[in-house]
C-alpha positions as CSV (number, residue, x, y, z in Angstrom):
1,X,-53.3,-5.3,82.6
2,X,-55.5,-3.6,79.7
3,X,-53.8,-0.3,81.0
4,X,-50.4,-2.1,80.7
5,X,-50.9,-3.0,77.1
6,X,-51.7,0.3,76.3
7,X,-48.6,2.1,76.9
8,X,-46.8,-0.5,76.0
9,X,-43.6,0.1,73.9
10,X,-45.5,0.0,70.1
11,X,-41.9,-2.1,69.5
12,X,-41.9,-4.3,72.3
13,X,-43.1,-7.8,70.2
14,X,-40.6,-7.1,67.6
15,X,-38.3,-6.7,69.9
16,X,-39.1,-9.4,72.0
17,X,-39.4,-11.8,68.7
18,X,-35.7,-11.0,67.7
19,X,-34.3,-11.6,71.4
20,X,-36.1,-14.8,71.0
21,X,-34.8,-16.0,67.6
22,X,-31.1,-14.9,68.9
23,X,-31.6,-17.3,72.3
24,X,-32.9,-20.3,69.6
25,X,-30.3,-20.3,67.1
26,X,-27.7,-17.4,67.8
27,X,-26.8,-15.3,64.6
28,X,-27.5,-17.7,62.2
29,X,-30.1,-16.1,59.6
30,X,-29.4,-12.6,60.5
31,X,-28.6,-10.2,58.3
32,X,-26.1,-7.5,58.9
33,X,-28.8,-4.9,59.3
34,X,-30.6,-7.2,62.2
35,X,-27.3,-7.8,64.4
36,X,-26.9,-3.8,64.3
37,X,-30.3,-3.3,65.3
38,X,-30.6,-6.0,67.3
39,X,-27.3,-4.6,69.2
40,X,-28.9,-0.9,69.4
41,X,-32.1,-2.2,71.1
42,X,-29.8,-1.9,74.2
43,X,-28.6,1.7,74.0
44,X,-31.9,3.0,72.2
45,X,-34.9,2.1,74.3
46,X,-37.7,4.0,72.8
47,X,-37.2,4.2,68.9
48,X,-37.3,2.0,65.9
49,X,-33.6,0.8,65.8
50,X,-34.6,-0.9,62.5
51,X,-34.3,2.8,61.0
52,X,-30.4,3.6,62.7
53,X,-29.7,0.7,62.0
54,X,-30.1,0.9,58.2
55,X,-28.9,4.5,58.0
56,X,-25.4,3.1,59.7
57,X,-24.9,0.2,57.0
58,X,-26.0,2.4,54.5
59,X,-23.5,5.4,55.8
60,X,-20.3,2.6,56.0
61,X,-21.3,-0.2,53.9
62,X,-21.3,-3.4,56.1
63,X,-21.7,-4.4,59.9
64,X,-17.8,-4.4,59.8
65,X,-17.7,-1.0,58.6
66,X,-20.1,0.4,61.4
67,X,-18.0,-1.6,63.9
68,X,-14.1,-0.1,62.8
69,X,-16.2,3.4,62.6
70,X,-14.6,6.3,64.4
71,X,-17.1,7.6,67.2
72,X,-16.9,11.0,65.9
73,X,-18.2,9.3,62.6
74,X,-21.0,7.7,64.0
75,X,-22.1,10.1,66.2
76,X,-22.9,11.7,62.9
77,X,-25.6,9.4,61.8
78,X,-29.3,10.7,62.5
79,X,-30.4,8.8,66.0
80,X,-26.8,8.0,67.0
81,X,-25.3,9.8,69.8
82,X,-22.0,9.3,71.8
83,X,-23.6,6.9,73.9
84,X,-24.5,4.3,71.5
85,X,-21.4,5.0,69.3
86,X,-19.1,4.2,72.5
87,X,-21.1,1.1,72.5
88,X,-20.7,0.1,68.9
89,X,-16.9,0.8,69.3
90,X,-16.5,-1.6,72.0
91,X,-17.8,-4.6,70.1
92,X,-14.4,-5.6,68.3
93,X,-12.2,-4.6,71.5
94,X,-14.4,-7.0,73.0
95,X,-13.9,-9.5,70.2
96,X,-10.1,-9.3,70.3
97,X,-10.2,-10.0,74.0
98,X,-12.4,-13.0,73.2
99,X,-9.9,-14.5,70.9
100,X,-7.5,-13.1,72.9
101,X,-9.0,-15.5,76.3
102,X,-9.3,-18.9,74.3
103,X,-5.9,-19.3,72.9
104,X,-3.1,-20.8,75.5
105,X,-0.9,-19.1,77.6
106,X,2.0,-20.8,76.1
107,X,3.0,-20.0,72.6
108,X,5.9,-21.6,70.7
109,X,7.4,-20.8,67.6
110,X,7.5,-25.1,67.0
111,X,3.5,-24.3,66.9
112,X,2.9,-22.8,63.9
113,X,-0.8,-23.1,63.9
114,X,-1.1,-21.4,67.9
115,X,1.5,-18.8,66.6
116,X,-0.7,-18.1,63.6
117,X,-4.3,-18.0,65.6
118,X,-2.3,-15.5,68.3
119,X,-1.1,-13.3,66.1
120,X,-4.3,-12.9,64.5
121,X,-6.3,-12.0,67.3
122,X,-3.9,-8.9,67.9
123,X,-5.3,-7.7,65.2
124,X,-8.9,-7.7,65.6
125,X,-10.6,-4.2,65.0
126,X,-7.6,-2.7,63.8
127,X,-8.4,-0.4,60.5
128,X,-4.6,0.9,60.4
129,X,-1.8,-0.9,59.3
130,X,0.6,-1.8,62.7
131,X,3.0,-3.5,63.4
132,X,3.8,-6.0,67.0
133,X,7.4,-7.7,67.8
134,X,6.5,-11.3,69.8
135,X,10.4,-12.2,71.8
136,X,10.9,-15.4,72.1
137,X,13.5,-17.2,74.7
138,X,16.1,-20.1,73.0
139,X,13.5,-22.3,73.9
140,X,11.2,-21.2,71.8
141,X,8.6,-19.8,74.4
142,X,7.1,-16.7,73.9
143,X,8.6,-13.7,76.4
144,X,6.2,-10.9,75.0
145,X,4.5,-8.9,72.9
146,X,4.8,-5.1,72.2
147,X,3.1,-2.8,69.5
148,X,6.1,-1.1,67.8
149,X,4.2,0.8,65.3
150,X,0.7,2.4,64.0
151,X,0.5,3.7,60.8
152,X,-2.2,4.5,58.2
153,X,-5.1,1.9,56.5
154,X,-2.0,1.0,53.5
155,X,1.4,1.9,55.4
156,X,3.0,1.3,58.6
157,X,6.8,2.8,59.3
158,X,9.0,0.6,61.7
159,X,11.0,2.8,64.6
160,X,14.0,0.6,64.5
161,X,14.5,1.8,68.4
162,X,11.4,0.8,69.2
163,X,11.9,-2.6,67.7
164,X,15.3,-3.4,69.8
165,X,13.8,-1.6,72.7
166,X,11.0,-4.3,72.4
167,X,13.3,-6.9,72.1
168,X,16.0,-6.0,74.8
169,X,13.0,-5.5,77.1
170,X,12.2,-9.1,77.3
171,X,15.7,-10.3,76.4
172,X,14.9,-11.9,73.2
173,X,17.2,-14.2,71.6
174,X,14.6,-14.8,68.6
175,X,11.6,-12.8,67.5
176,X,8.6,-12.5,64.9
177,X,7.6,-9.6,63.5
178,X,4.1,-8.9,62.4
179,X,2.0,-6.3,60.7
180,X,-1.6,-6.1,59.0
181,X,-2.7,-5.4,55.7
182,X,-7.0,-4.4,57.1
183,X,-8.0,-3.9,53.4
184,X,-5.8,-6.1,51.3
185,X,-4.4,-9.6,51.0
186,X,-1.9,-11.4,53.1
187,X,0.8,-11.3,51.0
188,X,4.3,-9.5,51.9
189,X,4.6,-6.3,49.3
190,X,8.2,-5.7,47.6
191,X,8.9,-3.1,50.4
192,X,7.6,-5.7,53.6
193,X,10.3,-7.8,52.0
194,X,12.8,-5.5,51.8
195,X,12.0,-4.4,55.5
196,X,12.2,-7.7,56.7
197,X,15.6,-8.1,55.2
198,X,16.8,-4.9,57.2
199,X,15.0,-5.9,60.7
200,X,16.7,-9.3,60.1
201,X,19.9,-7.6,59.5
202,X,19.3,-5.6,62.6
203,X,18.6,-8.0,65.2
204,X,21.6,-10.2,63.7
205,X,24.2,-7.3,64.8
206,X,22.6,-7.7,68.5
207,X,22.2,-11.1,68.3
208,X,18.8,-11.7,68.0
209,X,17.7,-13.8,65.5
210,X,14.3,-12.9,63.2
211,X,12.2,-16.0,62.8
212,X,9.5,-14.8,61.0
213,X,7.1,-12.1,59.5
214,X,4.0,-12.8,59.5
215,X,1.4,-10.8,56.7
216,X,-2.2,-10.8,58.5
217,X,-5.5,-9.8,56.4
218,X,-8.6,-11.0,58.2
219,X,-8.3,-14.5,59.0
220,X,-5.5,-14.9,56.9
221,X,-2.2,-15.2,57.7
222,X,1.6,-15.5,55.3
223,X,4.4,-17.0,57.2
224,X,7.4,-15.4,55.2
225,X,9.7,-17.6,57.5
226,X,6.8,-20.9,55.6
227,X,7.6,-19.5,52.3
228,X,10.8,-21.4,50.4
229,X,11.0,-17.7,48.2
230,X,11.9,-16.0,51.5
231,X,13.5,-18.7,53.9
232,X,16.9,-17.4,52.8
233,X,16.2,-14.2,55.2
234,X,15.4,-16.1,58.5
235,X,18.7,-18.6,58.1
């Protein structure tokens, strides 16, 4: 036993302390630094993680920031190699998949608030702006949900084939359109207006009406469709 102790791992009771406060009380009290290094205990089994873990939030600013990092970026942080930055880079897929799991199968365009909580979940993780079409049936029941576009972290371009290709797949007779903004507000800009106004246009021509596009930042959301400025482009 005395022998045991001895070549013990000198971080063991630390280690052991932290698993311990997470199974009490979950997250609550951690700071970003201790999620991180309570995360890298599992990929780095014989070093400090306290130390890593304070050179990554240090390196991208926030848990958040280590999280949307690029492996290729992490992997250049001192203690970090591709196995542990493979790791870090599932946690939001994991997330999304998550909130993806808990919201119904069904979704509606006469449920605003489901519609809403969906859409946000498609964007978990994401640190580009894209861009999904969700086809609806007359009914109002979803049909499907395709990504149409991936741009940079302030601009997304919309392949107008891609959109009616997305559409005719499912045979949509309505659909929402909806894009991020990962560093900004949800708010439409001048041109998410103005492209809103063309895709409506679009679909119109092949009968398919627009019913909405929906801004996403975070946990916000902006129904244009919601919005008396623009309800004169979903008519």
């Amino acid at each position: 036993m005395e022998e045991a102790q001895k070549y013990a791992h000198p971080h063991e009771k630390h280690r052991e302390r932290m698993r311990s406060l997470f199974l009490q009380s979950g997250l609550d009290g951690f700071s970003d630094h201790n999620v991180l290094e309570l995360l890298l205990f599992y990929t780095i089994p014989k070093r400090d993680t306290n130390v890593t873990a304070h050179a990554l939030i240090d390196t991208f600013g926030s848990l958040q920031g280590v999280l949307d990092a690029p492996v290729e970026e992490l992997c250049k942080v001192k203690g970090v190699g591709m196995y542990t930055a493979t790791f870090l880079s599932l946690m939001p897929q994991i997330a999304k998949k998550y909130s993806a799991g808990k919201l119904p199968d069904e979704i509606s365009l006469s449920e605003p608030e489901a519609l809403q909580g969906y859409v946000r979940s498609l964007f978990i993780g994401e640190t580009a702006e894209c861009a999904y079409l969700l086809s609806f049936g007359a009914n109002g029941q979803r049909l499907g949900c395709a990504k149409v576009s991936l741009g940079t972290a302030t601009k997304v371009q919309l392949d107008r084939r891609a959109l009616l290709e997305a559409a005719f797949r499912t045979n949509a007779v309505q659909a929402v359109l909806t894009h991020n903004h990962p560093d900004g507000v949800a708010v439409p800009s001048s041109e998410d207006v103005a492209c809103t106004r063309e895709i409506a246009n679009l679909f119109a021509g092949v009968g398919i009406r627009l019913a909405d596009h929906i801004v996403v930042a975070g946990e916000d959301c902006f129904s244009m469709a919601a919005n008396n400025r623009f309800k004169a482009l979903f008519i």
